[in-house]
C-alpha positions, 0 to 999 in steps of 0.5 A: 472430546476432553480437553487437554486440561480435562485429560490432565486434571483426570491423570492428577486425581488418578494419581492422588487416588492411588497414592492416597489407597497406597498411603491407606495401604502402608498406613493399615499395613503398619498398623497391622504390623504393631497390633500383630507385635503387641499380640505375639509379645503379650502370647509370649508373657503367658508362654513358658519355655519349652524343654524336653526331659529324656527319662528313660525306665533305665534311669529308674531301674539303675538309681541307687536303692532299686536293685530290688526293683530292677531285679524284679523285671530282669528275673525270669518269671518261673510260673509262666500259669500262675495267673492262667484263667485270670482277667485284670482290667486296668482302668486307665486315662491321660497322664498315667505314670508309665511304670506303673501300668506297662511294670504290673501288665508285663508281670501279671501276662508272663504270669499268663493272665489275660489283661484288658487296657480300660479308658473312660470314653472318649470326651473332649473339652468344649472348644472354648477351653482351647484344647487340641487333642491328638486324633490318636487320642480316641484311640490311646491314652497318654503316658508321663513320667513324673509329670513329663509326656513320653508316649501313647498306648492303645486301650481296649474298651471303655468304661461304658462298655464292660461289665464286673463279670468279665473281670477278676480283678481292676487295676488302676495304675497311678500319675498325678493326671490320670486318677483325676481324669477317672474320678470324674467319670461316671462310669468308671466310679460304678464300675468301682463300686460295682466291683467292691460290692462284689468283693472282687480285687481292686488294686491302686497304686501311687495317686490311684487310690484317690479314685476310691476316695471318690468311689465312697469305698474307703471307710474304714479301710486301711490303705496306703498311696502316695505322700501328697493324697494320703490327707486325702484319704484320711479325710475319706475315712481310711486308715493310712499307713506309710509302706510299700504295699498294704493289703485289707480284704479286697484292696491293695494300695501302694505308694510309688513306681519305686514299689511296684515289684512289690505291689505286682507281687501282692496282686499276684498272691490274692489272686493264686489265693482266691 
């Protein structure tokens, strides 16, 4: 049997024991209190401040200088056939300019035109980017307003699954990201190209046309877009003018969602033509 002084040696180092876990403890616990504090301030110096802009099309439309603009929308469309037996694909990823998909696609429909929403295939960033994408993302395409996300639409096919047959006419609408998104991708540059050779419509407003400068299909053209690619379509061989529509054979250019009404409308007078 232990003796009285075994049993109390035996509870004291018990007792040292748990407090010098307990001290290890709070010591770590602290340690992981300031290493966490250091971490989320460091977070916060890389972080800006979050806003969210409300920029409804109504703003667009009711701005001085637009009533021609809005008139364009607010008219009702007398040739509901103009277009009958017509397919546009509108060639589209992340980040297009909202008006200037939704403004032409309700147009060039009330004109009765079948209109398919193209996206590149679905290819996520590699992990170490640190991206996090939407599940709805392989399904839809984002929509921005002057660089401001402001909702989502559903496309119909991707790039690598149509063919120039099927189409009369491509459209590509316009956003500071999307055309960056499409001129990367192979399939929808063949498809460009493949298009052009066929002397088919390719319509491209505001930064679109940018994606023709990587498509290798604007030498010697004549062409417009928006103010801050226009260097860059020169340097691309094109010669660039500074109005709201310009057509040259089988292209038709535009600079801005202020432009839009005429852009729909000079699509909508090659296509009754051809």
């Amino acid at each position: 049997m232990k003796t009285m002084k075994q049993i109390i040696a035996a509870g004291v180092l018990s007792v040292l024991t748990v407090l010098q876990v307990e001290g290890q403890t709070i010591i770590k616990t602290k340690e992981m209190n300031v290493n966490y504090a250091n971490e989320l301030e460091i977070v916060n110096k890389l972080s800006t401040q979050s806003a969210v802009v409300n920029m409804p099309v109504s703003k667009l439309l009711d701005a001085p200088g637009n009533e021609a603009l809005k008139a364009f929308f607010f008219t009702p469309v007398k040739n509901k056939s103009a277009l009958k037996g017509k397919k546009i694909a509108v060639m589209v990823a992340d980040g297009f300019e909202e008006i200037e998909l939704t403004g032409p696609v309700w147009y060039f429909k009330e004109l009765g035109a079948e209109v398919e929403i193209i996206a590149p295939k679905y290819n996520p960033a590699p992990e170490r980017y640190g991206l996090v994408y939407p599940e709805m993302s392989k399904t839809h395409i984002m929509a921005i307003q002057y660089l401001q996300p402001v909702g989502w639409i559903k496309f119909d096919h991707t790039a690598d699954q149509i063919k120039v047959s099927d189409y009369d006419a491509v459209f590509i609408p316009g956003g500071a990201w999307n055309p960056d998104n499409l001129r990367y991708d192979k399939d929808v540059i063949k498809f460009v190209q493949d298009f052009n050779k066929a002397g088919k419509l390719i319509a491209a407003i505001c930064h679109a046309p940018v994606v023709l400068a990587s498509a290798d299909i604007l030498k010697g053209r004549k062409l417009t877009g928006y103010w801050n690619i226009q260097v860059d379509l020169k340097n691309a061989g094109a010669t660039v003018v500074d109005e709201p529509v310009v057509t040259d054979a089988n292209i038709i250019t535009s600079r801005h969602p202020i432009d839009v009404a005429d852009f729909s409308k000079a699509v909508e007078n090659w296509l009754v033509k051809k």
